[in-house]
N, C-alpha and C positions, 0 to 999 in steps of 0.2 A: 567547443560546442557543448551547450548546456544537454544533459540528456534526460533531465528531471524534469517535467512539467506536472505543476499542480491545477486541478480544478479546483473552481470558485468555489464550491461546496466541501473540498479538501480544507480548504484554507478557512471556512468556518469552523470545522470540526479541531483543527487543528487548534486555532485561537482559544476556546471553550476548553481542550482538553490541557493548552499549555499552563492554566492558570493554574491545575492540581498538581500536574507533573512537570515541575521545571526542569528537566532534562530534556523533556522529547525532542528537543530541535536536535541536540548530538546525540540521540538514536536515532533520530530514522537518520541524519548523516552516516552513522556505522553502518547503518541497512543498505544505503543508498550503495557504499562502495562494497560491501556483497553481491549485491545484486550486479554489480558492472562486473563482476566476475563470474557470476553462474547468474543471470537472468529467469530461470526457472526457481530457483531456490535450491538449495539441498536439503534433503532431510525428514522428518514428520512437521517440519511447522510451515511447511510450505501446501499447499493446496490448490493444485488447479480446478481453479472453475470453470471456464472457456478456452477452448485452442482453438486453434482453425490456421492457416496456411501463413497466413502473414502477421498474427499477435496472440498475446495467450492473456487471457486475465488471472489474476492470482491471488491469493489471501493466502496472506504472513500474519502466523503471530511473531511480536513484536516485544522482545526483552525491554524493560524499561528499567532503568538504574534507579527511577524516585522508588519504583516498586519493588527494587531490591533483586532484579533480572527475573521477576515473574513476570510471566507471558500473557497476562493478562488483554494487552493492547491487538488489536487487528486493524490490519493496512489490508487496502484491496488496491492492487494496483494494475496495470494493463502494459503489458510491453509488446511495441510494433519492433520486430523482429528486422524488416528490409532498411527500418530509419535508427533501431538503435536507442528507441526513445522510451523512457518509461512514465506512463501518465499517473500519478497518485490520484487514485478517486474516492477513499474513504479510508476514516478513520475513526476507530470506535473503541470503545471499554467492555470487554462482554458485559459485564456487570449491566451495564447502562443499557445495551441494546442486543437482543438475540442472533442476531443475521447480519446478512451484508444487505442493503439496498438495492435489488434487483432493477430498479429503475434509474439509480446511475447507473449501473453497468450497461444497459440497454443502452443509454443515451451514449456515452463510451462505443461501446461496438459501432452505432450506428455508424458514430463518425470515424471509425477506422477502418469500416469496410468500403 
């Protein structure tokens, strides 16, 4: 069972960022198998930003090897806790953008509640 699902607006962000940093596909795989082990994240580079009974949304920063394991990178992702599933909803460079997108995350919640 796959337990990674990307949105369509993940897999833009994704595309655009893979062109500067040719690693990130085997980062977020290293992230992806942390996270199958602690779902929450451990640590400071984990940040909850939504919980509720059945999923937690979350923003990782995200070591990147092209950047020499600076943390530059942020993943928001959303794990349904009863399915096991973790949805990738964003991906960004601080540099490039301040925040996470509040209106994916919405659009996310809606459909996990």
């Amino acid at each position: 069972m796959d337990h990674f699902k990307r949105t369509p607006e993940f897999e833009r962000d994704l595309k655009k960022l893979i062109k500067k940093f040719r690693t990130l596909e085997n980062d977020i795989d290293t992230i992806e198998k942390v996270l199958l082990d602690t779902p929450e994240g451990i640590g400071t580079n984990f940040v909850t930003l939504h919980a509720s009974e059945t999923y937690l949304v979350v923003k990782a920063r995200l070591a990147c090897r092209a950047l020499r394991g600076e943390r530059a990178l942020r993943l928001i992702y959303a794990y349904h806790k009863n399915t096991v599933t973790f949805y990738h909803i964003e991906l960004y460079h601080k540099a490039d953008q301040a925040n996470e997108d509040k209106h994916r995350i919405e659009a996310i919640r809606r459909e996990l509640d």
